[in-house]
C-alpha positions in Angstrom: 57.7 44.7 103.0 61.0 43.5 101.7 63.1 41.9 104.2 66.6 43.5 104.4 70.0 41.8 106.3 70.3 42.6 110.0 72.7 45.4 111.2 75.0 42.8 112.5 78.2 42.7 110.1 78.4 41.0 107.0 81.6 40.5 107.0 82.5 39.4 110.4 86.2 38.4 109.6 86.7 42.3 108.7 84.8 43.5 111.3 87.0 41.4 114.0 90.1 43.6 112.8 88.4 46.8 112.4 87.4 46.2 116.3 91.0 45.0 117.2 92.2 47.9 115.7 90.0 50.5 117.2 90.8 48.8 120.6 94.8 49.5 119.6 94.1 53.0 119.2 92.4 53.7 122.2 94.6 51.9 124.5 97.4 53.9 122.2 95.4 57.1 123.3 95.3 56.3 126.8 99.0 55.0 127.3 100.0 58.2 125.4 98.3 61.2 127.6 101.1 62.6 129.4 103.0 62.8 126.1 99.9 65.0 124.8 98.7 68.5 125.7 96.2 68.2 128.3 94.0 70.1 126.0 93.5 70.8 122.2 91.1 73.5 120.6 88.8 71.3 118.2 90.0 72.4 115.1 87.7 73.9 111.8 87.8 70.5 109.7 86.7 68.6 112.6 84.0 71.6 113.7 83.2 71.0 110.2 83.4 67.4 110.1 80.4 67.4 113.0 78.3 69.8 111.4 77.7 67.2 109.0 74.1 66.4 107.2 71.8 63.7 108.4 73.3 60.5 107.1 70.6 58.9 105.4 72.8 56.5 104.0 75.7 54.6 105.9 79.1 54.7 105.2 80.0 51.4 107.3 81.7 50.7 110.3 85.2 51.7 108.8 84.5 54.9 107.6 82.3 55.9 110.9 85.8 54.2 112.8 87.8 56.4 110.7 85.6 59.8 111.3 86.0 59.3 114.9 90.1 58.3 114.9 90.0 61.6 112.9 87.8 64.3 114.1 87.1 62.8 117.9 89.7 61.2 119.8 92.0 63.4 119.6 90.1 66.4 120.8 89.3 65.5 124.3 88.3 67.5 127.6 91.9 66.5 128.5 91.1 64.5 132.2 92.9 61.6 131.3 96.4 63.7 131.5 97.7 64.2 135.0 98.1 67.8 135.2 94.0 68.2 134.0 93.5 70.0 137.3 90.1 71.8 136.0 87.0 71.2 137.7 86.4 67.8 139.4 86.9 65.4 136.6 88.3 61.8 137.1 90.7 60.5 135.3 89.5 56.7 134.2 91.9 53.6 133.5 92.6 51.3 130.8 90.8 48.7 132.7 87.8 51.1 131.9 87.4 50.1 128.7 87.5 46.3 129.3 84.4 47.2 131.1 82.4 49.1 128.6 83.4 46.6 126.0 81.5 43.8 128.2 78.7 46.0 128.7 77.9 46.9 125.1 78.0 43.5 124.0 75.6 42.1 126.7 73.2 45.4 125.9 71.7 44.8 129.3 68.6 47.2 130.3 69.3 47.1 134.2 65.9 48.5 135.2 65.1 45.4 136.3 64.1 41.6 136.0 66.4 38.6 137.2 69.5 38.6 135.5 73.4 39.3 136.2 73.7 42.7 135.7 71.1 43.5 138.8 73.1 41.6 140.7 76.6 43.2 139.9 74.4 46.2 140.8 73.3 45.3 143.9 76.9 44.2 144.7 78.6 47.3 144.3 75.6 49.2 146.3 75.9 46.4 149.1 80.1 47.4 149.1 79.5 50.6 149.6 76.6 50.3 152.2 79.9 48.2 154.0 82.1 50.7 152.9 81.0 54.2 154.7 79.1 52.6 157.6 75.6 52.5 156.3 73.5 49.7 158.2 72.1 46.3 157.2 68.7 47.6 155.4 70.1 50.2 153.5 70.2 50.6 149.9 70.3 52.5 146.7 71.5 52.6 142.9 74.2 53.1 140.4 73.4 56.2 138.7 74.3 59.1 136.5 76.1 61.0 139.3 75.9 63.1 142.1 73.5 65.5 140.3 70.4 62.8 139.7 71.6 60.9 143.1 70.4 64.1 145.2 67.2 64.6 143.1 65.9 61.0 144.2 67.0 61.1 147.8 65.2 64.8 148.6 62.2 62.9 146.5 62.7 60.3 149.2 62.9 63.1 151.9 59.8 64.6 150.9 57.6 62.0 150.7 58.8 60.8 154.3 58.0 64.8 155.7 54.5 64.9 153.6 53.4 61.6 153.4 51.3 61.1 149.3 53.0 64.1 148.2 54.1 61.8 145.4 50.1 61.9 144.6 48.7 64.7 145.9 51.9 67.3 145.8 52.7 69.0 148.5 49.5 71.1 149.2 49.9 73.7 151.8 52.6 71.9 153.4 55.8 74.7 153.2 59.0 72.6 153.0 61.9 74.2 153.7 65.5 72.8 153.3 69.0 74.0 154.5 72.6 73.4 153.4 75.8 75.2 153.4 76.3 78.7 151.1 79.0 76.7 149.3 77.2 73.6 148.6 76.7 72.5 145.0 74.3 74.0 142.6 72.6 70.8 142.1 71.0 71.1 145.4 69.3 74.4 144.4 68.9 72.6 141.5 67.4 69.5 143.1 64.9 72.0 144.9 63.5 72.9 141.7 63.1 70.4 140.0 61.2 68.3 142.9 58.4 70.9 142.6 59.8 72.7 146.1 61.3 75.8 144.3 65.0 77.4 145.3 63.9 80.0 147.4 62.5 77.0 150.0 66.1 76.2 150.2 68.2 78.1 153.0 71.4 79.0 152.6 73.6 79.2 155.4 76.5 81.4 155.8 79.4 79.5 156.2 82.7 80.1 158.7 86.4 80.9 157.8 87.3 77.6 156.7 84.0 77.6 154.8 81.9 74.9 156.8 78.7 75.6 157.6 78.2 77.7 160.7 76.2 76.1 163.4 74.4 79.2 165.1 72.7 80.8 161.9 71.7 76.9 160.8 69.4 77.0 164.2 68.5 80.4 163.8 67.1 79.7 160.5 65.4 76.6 161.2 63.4 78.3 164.5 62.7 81.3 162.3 61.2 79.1 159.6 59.3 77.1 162.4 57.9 80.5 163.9 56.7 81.4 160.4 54.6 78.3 159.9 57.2 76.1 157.7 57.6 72.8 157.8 62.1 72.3 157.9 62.4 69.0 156.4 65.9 68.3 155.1 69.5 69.6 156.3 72.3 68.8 153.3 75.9 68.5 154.6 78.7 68.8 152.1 81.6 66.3 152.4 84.1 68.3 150.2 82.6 71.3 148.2 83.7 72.1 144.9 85.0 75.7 145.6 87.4 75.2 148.5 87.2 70.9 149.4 86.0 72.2 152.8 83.8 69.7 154.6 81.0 70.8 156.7 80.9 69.8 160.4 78.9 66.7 159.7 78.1 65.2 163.4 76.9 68.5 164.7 74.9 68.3 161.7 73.7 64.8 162.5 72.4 66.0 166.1 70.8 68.7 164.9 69.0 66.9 162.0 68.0 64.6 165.0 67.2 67.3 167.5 64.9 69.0 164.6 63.6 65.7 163.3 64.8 67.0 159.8 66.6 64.2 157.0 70.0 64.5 156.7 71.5 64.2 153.4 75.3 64.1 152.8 76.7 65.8 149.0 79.9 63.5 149.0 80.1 63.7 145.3 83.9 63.2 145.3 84.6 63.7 149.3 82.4 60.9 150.5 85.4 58.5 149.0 88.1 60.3 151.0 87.1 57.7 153.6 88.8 55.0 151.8 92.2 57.2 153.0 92.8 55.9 156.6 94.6 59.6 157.4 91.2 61.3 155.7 88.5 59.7 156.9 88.1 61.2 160.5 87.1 64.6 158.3 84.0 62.7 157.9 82.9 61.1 161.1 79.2 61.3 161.0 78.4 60.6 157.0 78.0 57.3 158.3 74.4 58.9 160.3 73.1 60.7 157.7 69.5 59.7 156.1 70.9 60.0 152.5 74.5 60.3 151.0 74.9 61.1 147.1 78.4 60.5 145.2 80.5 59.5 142.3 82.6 56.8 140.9 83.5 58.9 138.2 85.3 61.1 140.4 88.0 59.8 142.9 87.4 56.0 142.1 88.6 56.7 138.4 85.4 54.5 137.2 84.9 55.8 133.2 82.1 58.3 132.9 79.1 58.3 134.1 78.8 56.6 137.5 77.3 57.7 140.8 75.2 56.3 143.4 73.0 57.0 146.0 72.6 55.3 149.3 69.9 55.9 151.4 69.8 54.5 155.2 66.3 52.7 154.7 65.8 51.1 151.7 62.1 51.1 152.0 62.3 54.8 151.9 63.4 54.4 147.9 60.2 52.6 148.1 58.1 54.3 148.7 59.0 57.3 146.7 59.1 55.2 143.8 57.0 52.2 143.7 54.9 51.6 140.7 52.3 48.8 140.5 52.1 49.3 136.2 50.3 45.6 135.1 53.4 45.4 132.2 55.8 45.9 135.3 54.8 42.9 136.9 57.3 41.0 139.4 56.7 36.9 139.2 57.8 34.0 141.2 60.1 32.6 139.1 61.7 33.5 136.1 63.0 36.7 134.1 60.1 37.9 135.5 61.7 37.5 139.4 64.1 39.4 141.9 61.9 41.9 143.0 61.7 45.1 144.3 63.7 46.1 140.9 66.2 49.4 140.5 63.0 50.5 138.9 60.9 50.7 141.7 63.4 52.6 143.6 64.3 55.2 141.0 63.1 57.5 138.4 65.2 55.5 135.5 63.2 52.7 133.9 65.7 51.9 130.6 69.2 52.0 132.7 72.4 51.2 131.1 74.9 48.4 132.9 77.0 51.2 134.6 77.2 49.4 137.0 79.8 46.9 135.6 82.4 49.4 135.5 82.1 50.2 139.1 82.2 46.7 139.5 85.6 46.2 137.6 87.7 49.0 139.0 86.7 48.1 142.4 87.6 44.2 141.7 90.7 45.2 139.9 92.2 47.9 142.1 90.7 47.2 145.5 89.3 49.8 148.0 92.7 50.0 149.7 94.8 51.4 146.8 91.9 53.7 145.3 92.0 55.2 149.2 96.3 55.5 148.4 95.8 57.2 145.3 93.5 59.7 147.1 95.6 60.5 150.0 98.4 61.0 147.0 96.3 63.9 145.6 95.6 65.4 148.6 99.6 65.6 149.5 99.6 66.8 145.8 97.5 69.5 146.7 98.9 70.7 149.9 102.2 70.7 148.0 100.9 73.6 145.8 99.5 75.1 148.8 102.6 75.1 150.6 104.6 76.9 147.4 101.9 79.6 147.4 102.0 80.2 150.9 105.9 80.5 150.8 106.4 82.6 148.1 106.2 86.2 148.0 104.0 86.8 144.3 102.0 84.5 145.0 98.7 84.6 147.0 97.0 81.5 148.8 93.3 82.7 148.6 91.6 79.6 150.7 92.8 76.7 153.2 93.4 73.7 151.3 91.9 70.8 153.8 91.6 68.1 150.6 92.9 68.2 147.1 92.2 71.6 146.3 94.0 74.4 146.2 92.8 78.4 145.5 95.3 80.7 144.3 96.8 84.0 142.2 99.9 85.2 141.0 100.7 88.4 143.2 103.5 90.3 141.7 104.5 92.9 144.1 104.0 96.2 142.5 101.6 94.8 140.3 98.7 97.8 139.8 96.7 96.4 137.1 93.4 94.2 138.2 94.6 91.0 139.7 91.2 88.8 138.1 91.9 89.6 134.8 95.8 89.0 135.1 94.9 85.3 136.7 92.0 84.9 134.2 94.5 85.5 131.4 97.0 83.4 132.8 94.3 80.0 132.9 93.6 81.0 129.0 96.9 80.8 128.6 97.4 77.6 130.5 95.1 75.7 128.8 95.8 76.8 125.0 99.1 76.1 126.0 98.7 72.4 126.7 100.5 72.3 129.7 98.3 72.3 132.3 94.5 73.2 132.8 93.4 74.4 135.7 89.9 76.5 136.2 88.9 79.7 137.9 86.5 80.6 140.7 85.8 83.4 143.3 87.1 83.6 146.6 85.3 86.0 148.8 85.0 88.4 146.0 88.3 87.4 144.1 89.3 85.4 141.1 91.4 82.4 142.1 93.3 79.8 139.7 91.4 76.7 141.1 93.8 73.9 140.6 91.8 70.4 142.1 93.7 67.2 142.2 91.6 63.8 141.4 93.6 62.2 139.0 95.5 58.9 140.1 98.4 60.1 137.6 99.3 63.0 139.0 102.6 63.3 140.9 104.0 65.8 142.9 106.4 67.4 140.4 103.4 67.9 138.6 102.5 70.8 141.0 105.7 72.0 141.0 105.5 72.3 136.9 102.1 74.2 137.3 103.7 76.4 140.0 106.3 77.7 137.6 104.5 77.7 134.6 101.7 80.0 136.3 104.5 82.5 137.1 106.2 82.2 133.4 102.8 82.5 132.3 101.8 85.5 134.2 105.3 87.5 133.4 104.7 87.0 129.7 100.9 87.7 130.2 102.1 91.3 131.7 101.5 94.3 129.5 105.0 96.8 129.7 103.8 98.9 132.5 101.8 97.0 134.3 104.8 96.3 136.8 104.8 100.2 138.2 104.7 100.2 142.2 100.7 101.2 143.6 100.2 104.8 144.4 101.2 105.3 147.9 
């Protein structure tokens, strides 16, 4: 077979310049959100311009630079712009990308052996162990996110409540689980795709403030116990998506130690409130549980993807995980060293270096100003809060204990239906450009969802969303739809 150049560049001189200019134009983008809208429809060429054929052929790295300047960058989710309020995105930093370059040009595959990258891995894990009060032993990984964090620690909590079920399933053995009816999806999720099935996992009704309510958890538990089940994990939410309430998560502790049941803490973007001095009393007891799952990508502004898992006994990981393949052998010395690997204590063998850009924005910024930035957004959000609350066409549909805040334009006399009025106004927000918040239901009605995790955000930020919801919904009014209500 003919031998053909390698896909390194040819022209390395030309390829310096291309990659100094592609560097320009990012930082360009990044330095440049707030003059942007926070969101742009991706327009027909450039639907068109990704609905391209199979490039058998390559253009070269200037004309795939060029397709992406083009057709790409511009068209963004928008979370880089402070008044992104949609969802729970983070927002990133420029120091981001100094990250990702270093990482794609050391190519490092961080399921294991003894190099750097393992151990800037098992740095940040060992920061965070430090960090939210886990104890000496613990452990965990750099992962995905929240989503694939929670998958490995109820893999860890099942094999610790039926002992080979890694081998041998779970056989007659009927787990049950329990956590909040506001906790994340991915835990139903999570239930499923362990083998367990949703309907093992109990949802508990939750309280006015939307915690978890203490009586029905037992009730359940002893019901499921009666009925032959085994209960085997309690999941505690620190911040849920809906509302940012956080569940009572010492009373959970003692029960989870009463009932001899693993307790496993959603912190996805909540757990890092505990870097805030003023926040992280909310979360006295995360520090107990078995298990807690969060992000970087979220409130640490770390580039996506990056979560983590932590689990109070390494060994757990362990022994839901261990693999004795010959090819996978540890050695003495060498590459071949530093055993147990991430590996053996995950599902992932080919990881990426994510961890390096957990690494950076931790060394760059420090723990204490990442916790600033959060307490920021939470003042942001009561902020918004407190304008809803004081204002008579407005409606506040949910306390606001964190960084988000649930509410509707009210107009007194208003007769029309107040979920598709709100629902139109978001539309309109977000084609507009100048803000994008989401939607979700509160108790049975639509709310503007407006959450705060961006470290740009500033508090006359909430005061332009404020207005522009009511310009929005006046304009979004059909001519009648002010008459007064029927009696």
């Amino acid at each position: 077979m003919r031998e053909t150049p390698s896909l390194d560049p040819e022209d390395w001189p030309a390829f310096r310049a291309l990659a100094r200019r592609m560097l320009e134009a990012t930082l360009d983008h990044m330095e440049g959100a707030v003059a942007r809208p926070v969101w742009r429809e991706t327009p027909p060429e450039a639907r068109a311009a990704l609905r391209a054929p199979v490039p058998w052929e390559g253009a070269g790295a200037e004309a795939a630079a060029e397709a992406a300047l083009e057709h790409i960058l511009p068209f963004a989710t928008g979370n880089t712009h402070p008044r992104f309020f949609g969802w729970v995105h983070g927002s990133g930093t420029p120091g981001g990308l100094i990250a990702e370059i270093l990482a794609a040009a050391m190519n490092a595959n961080c399921g294991g052996r003894d190099h750097a990258a393992i151990l800037v891995e098992r740095q940040v894990i060992e920061w965070c162990r430090e960090s939210f009060g886990f104890p000496e032993g613990a452990g965990g990984l750099v992962l995905s996110g929240t989503s694939m964090g929670t998958v490995l620690a109820l893999l860890a909590a099942r094999e610790r409540a039926a002992p080979g079920a890694r081998k041998r399933g779970v056989g007659a053995a009927r787990l049950t689980g329990y956590a909040s009816a506001e906790s994340h999806s991915c835990i139903a999720r999570a239930f499923d795709q362990i083998g367990l099935g949703t309907e093992a996992l109990r949802l508990i009704p939750v309280d006015g403030d939307f915690r978890m309510r203490i009586e029905p958890l037992r009730e359940a538990i002893r019901a499921d116990r009666e009925a032959g089940a085994l209960p085997f994990l309690l999941v505690g939410a620190a911040a849920t998506v809906n509302t940012g309430a956080t569940d009572d998560l010492s009373a959970l502790a003692d029960i989870a130690e009463e009932e001899g049941l693993w307790l496993h803490v959603d912190g996805a973007f909540g757990a890092l409130a505990a870097l805030a001095p003023a926040l992280a009393p909310r979360l006295k007891g995360m520090e107990r549980a078995e298990s807690l799952a969060f992000d970087f990508h979220k409130w640490a502004h770390v580039n996506y993807d990056a979560g983590a898992v932590l689990v109070r006994e390494r060994s757990a990981l362990l022994e839901a995980f261990g693999q004795g393949a010959d090819y996978l052998a540890g050695m003495p010395r060498g590459l071949g060293g530093g055993k147990p690997w991430p590996s053996d204590m995950g599902i992932e063998l080919s990881r990426g270096f994510r961890a390096l850009k957990v690494w950076f924005a931790l060394k760059e910024h420090g723990l204490n100003r990442i916790g600033e930035k959060i307490a920021e957004n939470v003042a942001c959000a009561a902020r918004l809060a407190r304008l809803a609350e004081a204002a008579e066409d407005f409606e506040l549909l949910a306390p606001c204990p964190l960084n988000i805040a649930c509410l509707r334009w009210a107009p007194p006399g208003f007769a029309g239906d107040l979920d598709i009025l709100n629902r139109e106004i978001v539309m309109r927000l977000q084609e507009g450009g100048l803000a994008a918040p989401s939607t979700t239901m509160i108790r049975g009605r639509l709310a503007i969802r407006v959450n705060v995790t961006n470290h740009r955000t500033r508090a006359e930020d909430m005061d332009i969303l404020f207005e522009a919801i009511r310009r929005t919904g006046k304009a979004a009014l059909p001519p009648l739809a002010t008459r007064a209500r029927p009696g």
